[in-house]
C-alpha positions in Angstrom: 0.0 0.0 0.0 0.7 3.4 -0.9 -0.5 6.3 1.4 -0.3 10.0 0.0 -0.9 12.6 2.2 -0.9 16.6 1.9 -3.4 19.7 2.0 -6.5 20.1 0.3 -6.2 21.0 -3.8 -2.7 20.0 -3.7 -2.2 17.4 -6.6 -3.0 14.2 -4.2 -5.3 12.1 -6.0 -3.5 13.1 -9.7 0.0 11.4 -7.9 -2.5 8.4 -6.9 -3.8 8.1 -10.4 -0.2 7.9 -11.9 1.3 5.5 -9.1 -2.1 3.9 -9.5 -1.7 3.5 -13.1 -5.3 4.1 -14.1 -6.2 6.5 -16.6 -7.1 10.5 -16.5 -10.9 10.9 -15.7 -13.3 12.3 -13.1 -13.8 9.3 -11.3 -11.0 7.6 -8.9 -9.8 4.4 -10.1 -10.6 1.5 -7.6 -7.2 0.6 -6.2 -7.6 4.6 -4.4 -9.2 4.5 -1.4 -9.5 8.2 -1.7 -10.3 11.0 0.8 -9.5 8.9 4.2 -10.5 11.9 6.4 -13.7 12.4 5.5 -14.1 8.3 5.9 -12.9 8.8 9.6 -15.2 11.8 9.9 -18.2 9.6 8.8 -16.8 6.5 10.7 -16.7 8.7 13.9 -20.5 10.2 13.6 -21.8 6.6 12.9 -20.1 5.4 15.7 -18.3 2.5 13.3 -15.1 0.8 13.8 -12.0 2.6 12.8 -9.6 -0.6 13.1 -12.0 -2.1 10.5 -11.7 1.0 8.3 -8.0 1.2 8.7 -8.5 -2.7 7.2 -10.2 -1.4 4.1 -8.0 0.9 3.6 -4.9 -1.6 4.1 -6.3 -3.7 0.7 -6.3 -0.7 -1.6 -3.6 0.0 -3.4 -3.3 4.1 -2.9 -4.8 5.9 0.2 -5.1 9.3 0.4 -5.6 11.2 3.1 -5.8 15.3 3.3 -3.5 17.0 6.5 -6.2 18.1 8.3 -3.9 18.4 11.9 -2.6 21.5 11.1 -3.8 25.1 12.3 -6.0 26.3 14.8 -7.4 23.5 17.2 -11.2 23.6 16.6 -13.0 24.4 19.8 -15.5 21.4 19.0 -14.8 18.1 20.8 -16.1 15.9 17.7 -14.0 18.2 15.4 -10.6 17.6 17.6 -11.2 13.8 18.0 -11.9 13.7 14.6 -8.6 15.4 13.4 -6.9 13.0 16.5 -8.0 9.8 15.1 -7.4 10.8 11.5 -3.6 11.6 12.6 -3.4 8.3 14.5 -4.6 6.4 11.8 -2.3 8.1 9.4 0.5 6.7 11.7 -0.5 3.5 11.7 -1.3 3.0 8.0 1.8 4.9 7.7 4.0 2.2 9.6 2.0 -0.6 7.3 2.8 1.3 3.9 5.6 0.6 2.0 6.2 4.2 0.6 4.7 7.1 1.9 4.6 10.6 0.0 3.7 14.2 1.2 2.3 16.3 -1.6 2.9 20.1 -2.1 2.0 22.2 -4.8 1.4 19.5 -7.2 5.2 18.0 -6.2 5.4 14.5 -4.4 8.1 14.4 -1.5 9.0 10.8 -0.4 9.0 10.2 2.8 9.4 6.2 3.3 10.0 3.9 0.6 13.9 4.3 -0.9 13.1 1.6 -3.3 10.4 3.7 -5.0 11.2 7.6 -4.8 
């Protein structure tokens, strides 16, 4: 697995498509298990199991996953365990990927995974 992580409209889900291999198009290929935050978000108001989500996302291929940690700490309590879990699930799928990238501006930055950056 492949995680990509970054800020909102920064080139994620493109990098995904190409590491992904599937073609150009409005829909996400099937081997992205894209937009992992809101997942968590939904998870969390449902009252579903993360360690089962964090299992999903473990078979695709690409995850990815908007940096939503940074900034001011919302004064809602759902709002900061939301950003809380998201971070520690980023760890953890983190520790389970074999390469993990940061995209900025459009520009992947690897960080894990020598064999493929």
């Amino acid at each position: 697995m492949i995680l990509v992580v970054g800020g909102a409209g920064q080139g994620k889900l493109r990098f995904a498509r190409e590491l992904s291999g599937s073609a150009d198009g409005d829909a996400p290929d099937a081997a992205i298990f894209d937009k992992l935050h809101l997942a968590v978000r939904d998870c969390l108001r449902e009252g579903g199991d993360l360690s089962a989500l964090a299992e999903k996302a473990l078979q695709s291929r690409v995850v990815v996953c908007d940096e939503i940690g940074c900034g001011i700490v919302p004064l809602d309590r759902e709002e900061r365990r939301w950003r809380e879990e998201t971070g520690r699930l980023c760890q953890a799928l983190a520790r389970e990927a074999e390469t993990v990238y940061r995209v900025v501006c459009g520009i992947p930055v690897c960080l894990k995974g020598e064999s493929r950056c």
